[in-house]
MIKELO-302628 format. One record per residue (C-alpha): residue in three letters; residue number from 0; z, y, x. Coordinates in steps of 0.02 Angstrom, whole numbers, padded with zeros to 5 digits. Example, Ala and Ser with C-alpha at 12.3 -4.5 7.8 and 13.67 -1.06 7.14 Angstrom:
2
  res    n       w       v       u
  ala    0   00390  -00225   00615
  ser    1   00357  -00053   00684
This chain:
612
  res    n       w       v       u
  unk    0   02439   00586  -01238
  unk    1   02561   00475  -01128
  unk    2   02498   00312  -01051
  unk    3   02595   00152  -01001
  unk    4   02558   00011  -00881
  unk    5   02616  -00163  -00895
  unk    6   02579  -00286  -00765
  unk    7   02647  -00437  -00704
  unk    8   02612  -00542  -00537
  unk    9   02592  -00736  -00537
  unk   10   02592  -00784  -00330
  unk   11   02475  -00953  -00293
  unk   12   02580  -00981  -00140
  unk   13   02470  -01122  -00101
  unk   14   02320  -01032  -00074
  unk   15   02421  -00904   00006
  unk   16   02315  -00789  -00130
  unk   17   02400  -00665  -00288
  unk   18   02336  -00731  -00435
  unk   19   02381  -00574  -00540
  unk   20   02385  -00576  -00740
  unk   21   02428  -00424  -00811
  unk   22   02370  -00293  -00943
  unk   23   02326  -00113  -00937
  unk   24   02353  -00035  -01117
  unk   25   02293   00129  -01168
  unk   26   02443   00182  -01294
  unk   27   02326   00264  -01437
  unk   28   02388   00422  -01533
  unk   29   02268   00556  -01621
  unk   30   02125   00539  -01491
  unk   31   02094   00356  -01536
  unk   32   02162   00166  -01561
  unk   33   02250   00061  -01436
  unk   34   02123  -00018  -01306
  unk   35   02181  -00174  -01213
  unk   36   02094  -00224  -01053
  unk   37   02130  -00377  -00942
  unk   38   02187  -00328  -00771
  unk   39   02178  -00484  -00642
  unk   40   02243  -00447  -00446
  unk   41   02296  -00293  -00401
  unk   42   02166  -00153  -00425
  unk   43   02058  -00138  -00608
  unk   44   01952  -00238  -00732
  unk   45   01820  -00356  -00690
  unk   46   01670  -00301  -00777
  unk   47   01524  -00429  -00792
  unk   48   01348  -00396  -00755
  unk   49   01395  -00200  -00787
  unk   50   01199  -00136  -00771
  unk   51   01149  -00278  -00899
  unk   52   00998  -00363  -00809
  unk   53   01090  -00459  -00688
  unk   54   01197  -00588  -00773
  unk   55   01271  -00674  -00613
  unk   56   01333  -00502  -00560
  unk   57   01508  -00421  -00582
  unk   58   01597  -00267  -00523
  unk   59   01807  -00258  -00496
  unk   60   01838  -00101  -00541
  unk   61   01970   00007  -00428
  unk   62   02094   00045  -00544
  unk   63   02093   00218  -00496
  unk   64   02150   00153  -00295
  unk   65   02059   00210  -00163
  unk   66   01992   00051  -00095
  unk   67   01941  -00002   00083
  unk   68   01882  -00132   00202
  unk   69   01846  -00279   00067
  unk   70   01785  -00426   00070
  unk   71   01719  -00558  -00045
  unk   72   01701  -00758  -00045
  unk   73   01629  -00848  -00204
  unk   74   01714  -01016  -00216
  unk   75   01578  -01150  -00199
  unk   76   01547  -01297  -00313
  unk   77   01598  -01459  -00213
  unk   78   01466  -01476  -00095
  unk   79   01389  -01311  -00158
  unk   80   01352  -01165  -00017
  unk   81   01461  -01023   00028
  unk   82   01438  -00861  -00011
  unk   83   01539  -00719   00073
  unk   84   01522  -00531   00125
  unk   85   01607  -00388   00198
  unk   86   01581  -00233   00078
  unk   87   01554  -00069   00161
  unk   88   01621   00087   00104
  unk   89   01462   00137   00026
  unk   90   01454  -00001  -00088
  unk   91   01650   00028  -00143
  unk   92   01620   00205  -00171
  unk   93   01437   00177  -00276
  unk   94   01494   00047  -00378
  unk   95   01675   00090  -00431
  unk   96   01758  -00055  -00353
  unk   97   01710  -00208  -00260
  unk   98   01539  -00282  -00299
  unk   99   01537  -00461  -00333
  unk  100   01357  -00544  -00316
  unk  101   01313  -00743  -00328
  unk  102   01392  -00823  -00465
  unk  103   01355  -00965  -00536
  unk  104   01281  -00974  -00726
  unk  105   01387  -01081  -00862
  unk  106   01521  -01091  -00743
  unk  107   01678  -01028  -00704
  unk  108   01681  -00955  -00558
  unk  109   01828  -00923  -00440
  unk  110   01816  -00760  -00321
  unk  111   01923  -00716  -00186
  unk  112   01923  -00544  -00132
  unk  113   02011  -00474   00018
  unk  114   02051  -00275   00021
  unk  115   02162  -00115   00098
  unk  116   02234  -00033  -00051
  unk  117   02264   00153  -00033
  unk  118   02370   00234  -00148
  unk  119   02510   00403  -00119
  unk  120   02474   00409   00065
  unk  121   02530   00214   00090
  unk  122   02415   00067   00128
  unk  123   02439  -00115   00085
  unk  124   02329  -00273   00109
  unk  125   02278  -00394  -00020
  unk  126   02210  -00556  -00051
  unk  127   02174  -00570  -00236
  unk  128   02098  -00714  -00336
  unk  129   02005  -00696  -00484
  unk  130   01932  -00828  -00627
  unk  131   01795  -00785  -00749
  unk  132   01658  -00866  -00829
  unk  133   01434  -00817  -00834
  unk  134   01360  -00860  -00942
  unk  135   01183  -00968  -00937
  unk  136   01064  -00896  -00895
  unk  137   00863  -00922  -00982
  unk  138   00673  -00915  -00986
  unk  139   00580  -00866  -01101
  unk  140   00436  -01023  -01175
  unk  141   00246  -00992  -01145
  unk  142   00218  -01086  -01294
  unk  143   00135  -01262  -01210
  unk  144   00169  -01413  -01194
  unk  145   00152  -01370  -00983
  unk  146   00342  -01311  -00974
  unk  147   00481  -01419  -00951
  unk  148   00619  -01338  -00860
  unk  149   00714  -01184  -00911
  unk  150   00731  -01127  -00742
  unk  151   00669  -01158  -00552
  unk  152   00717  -01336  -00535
  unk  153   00743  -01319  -00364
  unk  154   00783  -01475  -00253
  unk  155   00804  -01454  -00074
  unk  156   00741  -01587   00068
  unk  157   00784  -01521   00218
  unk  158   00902  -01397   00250
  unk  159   00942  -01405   00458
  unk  160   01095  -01320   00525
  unk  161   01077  -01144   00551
  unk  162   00998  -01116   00397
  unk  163   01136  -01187   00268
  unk  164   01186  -00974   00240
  unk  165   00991  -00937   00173
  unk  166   00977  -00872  -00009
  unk  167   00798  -00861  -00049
  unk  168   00715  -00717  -00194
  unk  169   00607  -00819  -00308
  unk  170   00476  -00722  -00404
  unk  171   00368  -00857  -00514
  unk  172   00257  -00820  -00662
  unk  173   00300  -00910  -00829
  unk  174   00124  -00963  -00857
  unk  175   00016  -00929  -00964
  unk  176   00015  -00736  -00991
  unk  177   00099  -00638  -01149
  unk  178  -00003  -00635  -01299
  unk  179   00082  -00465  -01312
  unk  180   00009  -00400  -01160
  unk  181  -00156  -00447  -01205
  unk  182  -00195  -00345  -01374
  unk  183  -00207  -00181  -01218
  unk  184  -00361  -00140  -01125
  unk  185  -00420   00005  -01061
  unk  186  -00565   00088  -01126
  unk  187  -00560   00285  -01050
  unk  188  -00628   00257  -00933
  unk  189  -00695   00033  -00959
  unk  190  -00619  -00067  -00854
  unk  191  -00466  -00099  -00758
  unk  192  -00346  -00248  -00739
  unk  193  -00241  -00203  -00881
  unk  194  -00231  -00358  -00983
  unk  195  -00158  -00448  -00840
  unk  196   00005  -00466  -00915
  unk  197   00151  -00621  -00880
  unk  198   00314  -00630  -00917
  unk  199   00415  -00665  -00746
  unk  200   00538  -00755  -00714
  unk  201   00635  -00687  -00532
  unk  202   00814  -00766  -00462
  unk  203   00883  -00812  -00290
  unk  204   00935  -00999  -00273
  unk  205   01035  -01058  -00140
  unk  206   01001  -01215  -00009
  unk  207   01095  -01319  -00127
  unk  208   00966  -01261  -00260
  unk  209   01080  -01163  -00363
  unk  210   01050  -01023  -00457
  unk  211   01161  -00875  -00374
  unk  212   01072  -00705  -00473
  unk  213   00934  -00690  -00599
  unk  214   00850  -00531  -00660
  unk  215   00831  -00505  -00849
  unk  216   00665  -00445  -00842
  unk  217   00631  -00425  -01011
  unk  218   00771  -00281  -01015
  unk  219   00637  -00160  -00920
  unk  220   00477  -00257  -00939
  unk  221   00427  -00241  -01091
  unk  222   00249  -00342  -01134
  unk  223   00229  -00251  -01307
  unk  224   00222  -00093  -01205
  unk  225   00071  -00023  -01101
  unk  226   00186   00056  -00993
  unk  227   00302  -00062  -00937
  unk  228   00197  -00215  -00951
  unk  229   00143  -00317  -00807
  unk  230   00196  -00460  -00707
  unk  231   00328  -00416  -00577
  unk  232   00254  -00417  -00394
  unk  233   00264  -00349  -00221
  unk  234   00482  -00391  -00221
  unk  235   00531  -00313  -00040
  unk  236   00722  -00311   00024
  unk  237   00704  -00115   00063
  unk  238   00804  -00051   00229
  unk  239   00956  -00007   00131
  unk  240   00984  -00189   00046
  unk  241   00911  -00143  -00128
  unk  242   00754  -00222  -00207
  unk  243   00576  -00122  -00218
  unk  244   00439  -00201  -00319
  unk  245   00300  -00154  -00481
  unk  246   00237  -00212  -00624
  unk  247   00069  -00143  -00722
  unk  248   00079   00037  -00738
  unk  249   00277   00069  -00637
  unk  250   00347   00044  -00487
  unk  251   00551   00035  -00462
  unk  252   00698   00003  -00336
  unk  253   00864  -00083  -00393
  unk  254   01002  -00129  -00297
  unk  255   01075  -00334  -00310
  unk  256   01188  -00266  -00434
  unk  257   01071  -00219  -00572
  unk  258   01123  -00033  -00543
  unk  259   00940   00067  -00555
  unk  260   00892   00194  -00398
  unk  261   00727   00226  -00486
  unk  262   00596   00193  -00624
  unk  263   00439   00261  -00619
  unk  264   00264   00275  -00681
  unk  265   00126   00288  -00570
  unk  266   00026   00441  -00549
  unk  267  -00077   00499  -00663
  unk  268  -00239   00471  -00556
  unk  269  -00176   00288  -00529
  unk  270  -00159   00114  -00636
  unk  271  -00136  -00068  -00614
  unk  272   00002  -00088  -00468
  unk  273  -00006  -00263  -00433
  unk  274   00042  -00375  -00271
  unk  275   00075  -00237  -00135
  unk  276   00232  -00126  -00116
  unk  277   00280  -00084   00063
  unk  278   00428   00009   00113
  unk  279   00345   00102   00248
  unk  280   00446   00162   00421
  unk  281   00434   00333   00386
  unk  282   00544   00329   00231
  unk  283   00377   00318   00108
  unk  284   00297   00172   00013
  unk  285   00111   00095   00017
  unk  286   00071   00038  -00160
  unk  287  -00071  -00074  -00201
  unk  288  -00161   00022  -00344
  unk  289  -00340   00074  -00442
  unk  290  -00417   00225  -00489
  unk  291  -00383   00266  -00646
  unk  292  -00534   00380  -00672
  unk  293  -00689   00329  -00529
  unk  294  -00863   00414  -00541
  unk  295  -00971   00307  -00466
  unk  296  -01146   00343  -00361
  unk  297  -01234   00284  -00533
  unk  298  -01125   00417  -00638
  unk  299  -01054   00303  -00707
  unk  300  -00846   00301  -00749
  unk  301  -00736   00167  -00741
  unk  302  -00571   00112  -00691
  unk  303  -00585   00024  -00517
  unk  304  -00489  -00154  -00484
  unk  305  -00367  -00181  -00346
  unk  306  -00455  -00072  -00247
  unk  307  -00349   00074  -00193
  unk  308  -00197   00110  -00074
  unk  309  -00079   00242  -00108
  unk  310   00078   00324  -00005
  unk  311   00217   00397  -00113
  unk  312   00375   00486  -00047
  unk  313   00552   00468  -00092
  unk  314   00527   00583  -00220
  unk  315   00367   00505  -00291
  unk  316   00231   00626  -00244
  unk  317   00077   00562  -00168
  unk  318   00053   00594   00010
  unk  319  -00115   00494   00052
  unk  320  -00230   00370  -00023
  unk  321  -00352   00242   00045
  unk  322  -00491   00243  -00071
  unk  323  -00571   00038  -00012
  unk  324  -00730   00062  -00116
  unk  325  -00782   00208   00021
  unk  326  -00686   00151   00149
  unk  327  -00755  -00053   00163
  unk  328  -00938  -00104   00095
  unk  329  -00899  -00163  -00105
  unk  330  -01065  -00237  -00103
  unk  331  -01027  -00362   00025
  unk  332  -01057  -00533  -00091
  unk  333  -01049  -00669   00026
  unk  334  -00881  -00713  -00013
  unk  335  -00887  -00679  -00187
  unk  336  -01028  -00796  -00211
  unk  337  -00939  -00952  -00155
  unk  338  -00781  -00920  -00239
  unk  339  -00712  -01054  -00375
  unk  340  -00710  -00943  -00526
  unk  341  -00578  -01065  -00610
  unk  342  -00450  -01003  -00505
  unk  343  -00475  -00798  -00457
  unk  344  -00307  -00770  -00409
  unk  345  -00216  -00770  -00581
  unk  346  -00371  -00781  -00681
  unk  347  -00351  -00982  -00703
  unk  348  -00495  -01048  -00792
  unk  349  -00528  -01240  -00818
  unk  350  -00686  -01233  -00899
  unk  351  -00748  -01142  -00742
  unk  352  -00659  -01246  -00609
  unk  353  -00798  -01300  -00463
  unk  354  -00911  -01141  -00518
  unk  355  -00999  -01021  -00404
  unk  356  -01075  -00848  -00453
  unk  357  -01259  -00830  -00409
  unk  358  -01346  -00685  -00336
  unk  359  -01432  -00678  -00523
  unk  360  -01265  -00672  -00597
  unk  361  -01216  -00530  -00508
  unk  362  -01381  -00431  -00539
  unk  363  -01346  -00470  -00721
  unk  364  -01174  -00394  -00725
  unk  365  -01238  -00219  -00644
  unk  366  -01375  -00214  -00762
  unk  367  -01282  -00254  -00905
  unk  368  -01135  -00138  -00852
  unk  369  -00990  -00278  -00838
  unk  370  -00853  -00189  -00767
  unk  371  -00648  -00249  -00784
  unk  372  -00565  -00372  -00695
  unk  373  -00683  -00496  -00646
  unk  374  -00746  -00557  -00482
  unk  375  -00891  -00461  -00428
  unk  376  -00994  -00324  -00335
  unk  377  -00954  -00139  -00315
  unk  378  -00823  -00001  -00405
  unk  379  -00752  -00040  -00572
  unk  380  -00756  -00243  -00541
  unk  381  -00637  -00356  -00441
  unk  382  -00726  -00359  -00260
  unk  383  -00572  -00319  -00170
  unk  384  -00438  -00410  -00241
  unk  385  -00310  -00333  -00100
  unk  386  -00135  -00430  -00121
  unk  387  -00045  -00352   00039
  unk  388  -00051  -00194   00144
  unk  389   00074  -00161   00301
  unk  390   00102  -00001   00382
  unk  391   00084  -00022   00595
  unk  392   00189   00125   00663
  unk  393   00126   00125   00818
  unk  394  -00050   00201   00769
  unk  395  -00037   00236   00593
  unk  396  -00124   00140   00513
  unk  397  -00114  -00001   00351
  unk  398  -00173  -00171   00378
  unk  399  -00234  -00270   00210
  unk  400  -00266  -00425   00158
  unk  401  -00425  -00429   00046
  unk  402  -00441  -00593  -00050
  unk  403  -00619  -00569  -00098
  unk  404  -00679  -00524   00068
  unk  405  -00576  -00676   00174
  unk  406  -00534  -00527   00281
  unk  407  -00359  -00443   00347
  unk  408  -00430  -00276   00404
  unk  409  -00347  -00119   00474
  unk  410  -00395   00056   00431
  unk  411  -00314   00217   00512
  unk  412  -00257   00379   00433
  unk  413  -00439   00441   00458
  unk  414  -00496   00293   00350
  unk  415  -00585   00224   00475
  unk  416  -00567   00034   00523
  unk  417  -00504  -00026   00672
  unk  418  -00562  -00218   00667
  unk  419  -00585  -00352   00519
  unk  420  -00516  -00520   00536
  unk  421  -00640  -00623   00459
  unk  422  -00800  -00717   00447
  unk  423  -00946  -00605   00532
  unk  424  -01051  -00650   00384
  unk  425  -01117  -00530   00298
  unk  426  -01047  -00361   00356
  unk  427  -01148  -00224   00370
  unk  428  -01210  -00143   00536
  unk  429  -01060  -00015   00510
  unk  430  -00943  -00145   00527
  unk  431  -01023  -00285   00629
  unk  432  -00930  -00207   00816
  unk  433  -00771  -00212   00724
  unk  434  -00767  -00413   00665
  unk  435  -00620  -00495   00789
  unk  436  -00683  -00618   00910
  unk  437  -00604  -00781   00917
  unk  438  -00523  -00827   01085
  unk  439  -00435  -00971   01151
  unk  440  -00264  -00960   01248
  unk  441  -00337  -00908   01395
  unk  442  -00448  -00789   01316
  unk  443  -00607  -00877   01314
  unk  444  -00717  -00835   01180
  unk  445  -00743  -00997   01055
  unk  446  -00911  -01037   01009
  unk  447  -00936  -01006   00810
  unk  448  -01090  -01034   00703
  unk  449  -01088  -00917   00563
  unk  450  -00920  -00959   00467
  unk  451  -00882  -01108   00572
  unk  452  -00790  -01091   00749
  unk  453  -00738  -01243   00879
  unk  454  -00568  -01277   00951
  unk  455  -00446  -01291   00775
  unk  456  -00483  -01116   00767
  unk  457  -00534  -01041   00573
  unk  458  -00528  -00881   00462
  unk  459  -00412  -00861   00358
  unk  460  -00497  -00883   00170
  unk  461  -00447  -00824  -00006
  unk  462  -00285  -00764   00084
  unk  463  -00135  -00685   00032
  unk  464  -00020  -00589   00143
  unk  465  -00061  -00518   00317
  unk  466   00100  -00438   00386
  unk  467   00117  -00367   00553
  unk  468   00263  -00478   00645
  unk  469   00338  -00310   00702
  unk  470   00464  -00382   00842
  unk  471   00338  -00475   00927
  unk  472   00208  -00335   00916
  unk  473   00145  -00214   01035
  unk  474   00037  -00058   01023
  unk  475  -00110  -00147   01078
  unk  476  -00048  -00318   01056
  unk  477   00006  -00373   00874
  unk  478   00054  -00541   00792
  unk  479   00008  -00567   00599
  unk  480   00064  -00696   00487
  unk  481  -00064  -00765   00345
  unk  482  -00045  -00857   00185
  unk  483  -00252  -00954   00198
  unk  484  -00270  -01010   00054
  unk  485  -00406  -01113   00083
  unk  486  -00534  -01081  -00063
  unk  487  -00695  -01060  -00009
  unk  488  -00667  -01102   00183
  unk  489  -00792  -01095   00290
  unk  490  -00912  -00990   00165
  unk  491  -00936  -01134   00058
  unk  492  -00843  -01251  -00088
  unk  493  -00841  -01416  -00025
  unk  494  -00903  -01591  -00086
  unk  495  -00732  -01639  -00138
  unk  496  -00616  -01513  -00200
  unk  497  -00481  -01636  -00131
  unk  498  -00555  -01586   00046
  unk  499  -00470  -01412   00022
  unk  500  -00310  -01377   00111
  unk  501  -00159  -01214   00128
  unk  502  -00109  -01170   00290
  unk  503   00029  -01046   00346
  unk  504  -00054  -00953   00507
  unk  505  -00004  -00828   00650
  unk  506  -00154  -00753   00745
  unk  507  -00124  -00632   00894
  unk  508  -00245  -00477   00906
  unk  509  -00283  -00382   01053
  unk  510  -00339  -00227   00997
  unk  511  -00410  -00155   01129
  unk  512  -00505  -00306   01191
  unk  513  -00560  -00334   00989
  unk  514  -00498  -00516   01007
  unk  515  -00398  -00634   00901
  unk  516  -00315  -00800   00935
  unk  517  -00258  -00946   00810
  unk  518  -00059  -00955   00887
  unk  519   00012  -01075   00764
  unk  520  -00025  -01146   00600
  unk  521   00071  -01280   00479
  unk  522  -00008  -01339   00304
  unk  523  -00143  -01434   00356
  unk  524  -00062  -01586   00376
  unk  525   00009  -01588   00212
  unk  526  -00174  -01598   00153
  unk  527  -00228  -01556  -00027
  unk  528  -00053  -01576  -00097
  unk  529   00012  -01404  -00011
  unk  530  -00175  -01351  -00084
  unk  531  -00136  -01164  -00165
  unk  532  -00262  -01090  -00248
  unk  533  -00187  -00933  -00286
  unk  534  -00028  -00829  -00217
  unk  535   00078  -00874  -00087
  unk  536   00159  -00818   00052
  unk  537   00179  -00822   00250
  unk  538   00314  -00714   00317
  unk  539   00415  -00690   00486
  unk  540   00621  -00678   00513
  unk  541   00674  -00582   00623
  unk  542   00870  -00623   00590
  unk  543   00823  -00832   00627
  unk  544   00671  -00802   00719
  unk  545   00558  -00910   00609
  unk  546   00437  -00912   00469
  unk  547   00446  -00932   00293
  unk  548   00284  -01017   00196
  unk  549   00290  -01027  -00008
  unk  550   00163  -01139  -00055
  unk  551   00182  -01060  -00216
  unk  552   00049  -01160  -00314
  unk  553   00033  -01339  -00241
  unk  554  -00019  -01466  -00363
  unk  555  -00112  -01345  -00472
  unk  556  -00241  -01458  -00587
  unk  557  -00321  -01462  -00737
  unk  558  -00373  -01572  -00864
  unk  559  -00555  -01547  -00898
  unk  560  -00597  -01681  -01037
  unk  561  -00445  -01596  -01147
  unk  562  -00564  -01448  -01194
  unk  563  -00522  -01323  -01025
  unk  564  -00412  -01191  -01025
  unk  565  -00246  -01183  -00941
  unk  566  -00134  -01257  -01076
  unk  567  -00239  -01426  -01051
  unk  568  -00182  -01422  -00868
  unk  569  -00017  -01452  -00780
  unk  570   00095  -01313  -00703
  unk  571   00104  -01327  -00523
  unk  572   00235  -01397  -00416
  unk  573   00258  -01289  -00253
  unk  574   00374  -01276  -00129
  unk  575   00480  -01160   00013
  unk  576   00462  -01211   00189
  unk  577   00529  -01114   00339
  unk  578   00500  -01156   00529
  unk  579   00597  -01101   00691
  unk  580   00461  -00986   00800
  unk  581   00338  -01121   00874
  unk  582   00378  -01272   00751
  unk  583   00292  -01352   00633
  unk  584   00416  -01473   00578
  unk  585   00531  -01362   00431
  unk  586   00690  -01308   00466
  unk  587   00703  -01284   00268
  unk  588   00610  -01376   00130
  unk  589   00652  -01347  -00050
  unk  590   00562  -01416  -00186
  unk  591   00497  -01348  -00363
  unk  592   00443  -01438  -00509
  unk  593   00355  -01358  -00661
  unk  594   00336  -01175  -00564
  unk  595   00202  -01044  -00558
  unk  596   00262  -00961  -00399
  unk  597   00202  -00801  -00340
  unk  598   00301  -00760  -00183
  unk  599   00471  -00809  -00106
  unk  600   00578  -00752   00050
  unk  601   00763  -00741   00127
  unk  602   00884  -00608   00048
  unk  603   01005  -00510   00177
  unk  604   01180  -00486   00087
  unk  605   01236  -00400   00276
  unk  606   01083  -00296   00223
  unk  607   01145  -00279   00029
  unk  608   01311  -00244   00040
  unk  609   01387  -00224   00220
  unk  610   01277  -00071   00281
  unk  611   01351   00103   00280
């Protein structure tokens, strides 16, 4: 078989660029038919979205040149934001060309690539300019009258300089969850959070509030399937640029690309990965898990909720678990009790909004053997509800966030805990020496009357998130930053539910004096309209030393004349906010309308595509 090459040059001398338009045709004979395929610059094909779930993706293929030192600019909109990278030789060699990431959808897009083009021992420089079109991109309908948009509707506020470069990962829920999901429960042993099944809807948006990649989730998360059902959680920017996160019963890593590292199910002893995926220092992952078989000290079996930590390698073996039913006291109510059972984290429930559980009601579900995923005492019910761990290198240990305690806790490889940050009420005498005390900024201790403590200083309630700020931290001094919630503060619902309020915190723990101090904290201000419920996040930046805060479910009501239920309510409208260390006034604000958010935070492309 003999092949020919055809190509001819067209120079933009203007844009000092080579705008190439040629043809590579495969002369057929008895192997096959002629194949055509359009050749633009002066290497190989552009292929679009080539691992099929990320439509705003596209790879330039080498043409069979070994390629080095590229880089790659997408041509804004007018007025639209940059985007441009260096691509290391990594990237070229993995993908087959030059990686192209942040188009824009229904557009046609304009790329200029830069490149040294190796080829029989000579090297020549480039400057190529290419032209294709992505396609839209979609949601999927939740089948209410709630949804409006068909994407995140993003409108930024405030964007200061400095911060014009961020890209920010979106994960949101499309509310309510998929019928599909939730014809499977568990029933070998009862229990479990299986059912808990959304279709999500994950992208990174610009500071203009474009669109710039979108994951096809529906491609690997199927919600007909047991085993890859679940709403998509836990989304971490891993050391080497890719993406880490889970969903129900798997846990997977792909790179901005769409190309898959890996896919897995959990172990077999495991079930339910939800909110927590942490890419550990030492090369292995903490996933937020249950048991998926748990004899009880009654005899009784049952799946647990939320409950368990696991470390996996690289290879996906498990090397430890923290088992929180033995580790922390499940029986500790005094959060549980005060809780507003129409809004358990996900579990949104108008006809329940303003309710409290009773110690009766809890007595009632152990008799009558209640177990699944519903807020209550001991194994096999939601007491837990852990929606963060963080591995602390320095001693070894995990520190979680536990929404149905009010409590960020750490607990060493021996399973031991270290100290709880949280309300002193109601801890056993095992724990009581390990509850932080509260200290001002000179390390006086602030008076506090059971839940309540003087000087702007409070617990975190409800929370999600309680990261270790690693740059900041010491071995016996750390920094933490927490998404309060607010439900439930100070031990009690108030009068008004318009009296509760979202903050975005940073406490400082000395861990050898078993202190904590309130360092900084934004959210208040904005009152009940920041008010989040559920999710959320609070995060620290080490590349623009600052914070990011998603109040991820502001404006969350309900309308509780129209019957209850979710679909009678509105979806919420949150927002992105991130401060400069020590500010409280945003460097970034970008608004949401018509968004279930989960979690949101910067995305490196240095990180993604210029690393080694």
């Amino acid at each position: 078989m003999q092949f020919s090459l055809k190509h001819a040059a067209i120079a933009t001398a203007a844009a000092g660029m080579a705008l190439a338009a040629s043809h590579a045709m495969a002369m057929g004979g008895a192997s096959g038919a002629n194949v055509t395929y359009a050749v633009q610059g002066n290497i190989g094909e552009v292929v679009w979205n080539p691992h099929k779930i990320a439509p705003l993706t596209a790879v330039i293929r080498n043409g069979g040149y070994e390629i080095k030192n590229a880089k790659v600019r997408i041509v804004p909109k007018a007025n639209g934001q940059e985007i441009k990278y260096d691509v290391s030789r990594r990237q070229i060699l993995t993908h087959g060309g030059i990686p192209v990431f942040g188009l824009y959808p229904d557009y046609l897009n304009t790329v200029e690539v830069e490149y040294d083009r190796v080829y029989n021992g000579k090297t020549e420089h480039f400057q190529d300019r290419y032209q294709f079109y992505a396609p839209p991109v979609y949601t999927m309908s939740n089948g209410t009258p709630m949804q409006s948009t068909t994407m995140f509707n993003a409108k930024p506020e405030i964007v200061k300089p400095g911060f014009e470069d961020r890209l920010y990962l979106i994960d949101n829920q499309l509310y309510s969850a998929a019928p599909q999901g939730g014809r499977f429960v568990w029933n070998n042993p009862t229990g479990g959070a299986l059912e808990w099944a959304f279709n999500s809807e994950v992208g990174i948006i610009d500071t203009k509030g474009e669109t710039r990649w979108y994951l096809l989730a529906s491609l690997i998360n199927d919600t007909e399937d047991p085993w890859s059902s679940g709403f998509m959680m836990g989304f971490q920017q891993a050391p080497d640029g890719a993406l880490t996160w889970g969903f129900g019963q798997r846990y997977v890593k792909y790179d901005l690309i769409g190309r898959k590292i890996w896919d897995r199910r959990l172990p077999s002893a495991y079930a339910d990965y939800s909110h927590a995926f942490d890419n550990m220092q030492n090369g292995n992952s903490l996933l937020r898990v249950s048991s998926a078989d748990y004899r009880r000290a009654d005899g009784k079996r049952v799946h647990t909720v939320r409950d368990v930590i696991i470390e996996v390698d690289k290879d996906g073996g498990v090397v430890d678990e923290w088992k929180l039913m033995e580790i922390l006291d499940p029986y500790r109510a005094d959060v549980i009790k005060v809780l507003d059972q129409g809004a358990v984290c996900l579990n949104i429930d108008a006809s329940k909004a303003g309710q409290t559980l009773s110690a009766e009601d809890l007595a009632k579900q152990e008799a009558e053997g209640q177990f699944g995923d519903v807020a209550g005492v001991g194994p096999g019910r939601n007491w837990a509800h852990v929606n963060s761990v963080d591995y602390d290198p320095t001693d070894d240990s995990i520190i979680i966030s536990s929404r149905h305690q009010s409590a960020a806790i750490k607990i060493g490889r021996d399973k031991k805990v270290k100290w709880i940050m949280g309300s002193p009420e109601g801890w056993s005498d095992k724990f009581k020496d390990k509850v932080l005390t509260p200290v001002d900024a000179k390390g006086n201790k602030i008076k506090c009357e059971g839940s309540k403590c003087e000087g702007g200083f409070d617990w975190s309630w409800t929370q999600h998130t309680a990261w270790r700020i690693d740059k900041k931290s010491t071995k016996d001094v750390i920094y933490i930053t927490v998404f309060d919630n607010g439900d439930a503060r100070g031990m009690e619902q108030p009068a008004l539910a318009e009296e509760k309020y979202t903050r975005g915190v940073i406490y400082k723990i000395d861990q050898k004096k078993m202190t904590v101090e309130q360092v900084w904290e934004v959210g208040k201000e904005y009152g009940h309209d920041a008010f989040s419920p559920v999710t959320g996040l609070a995060q620290y930046q080490e590349d623009k030393d600052s914070v990011v805060v998603y109040y991820s479910t502001a404006g969350l009501t309900f309308d509780l004349h129209a019957g209850g239920g979710a679909a009678n309510g509105n979806i919420p409208d949150p927002w992105i906010c991130e401060y400069r260390w020590g500010e409280t006034e945003p460097s970034v604000k970008i608004n949401f309308t018509d968004a279930f958010g989960y979690q949101a935070f910067p995305i490196s492309l240095e990180k993604a595509f210029s690393q080694n």
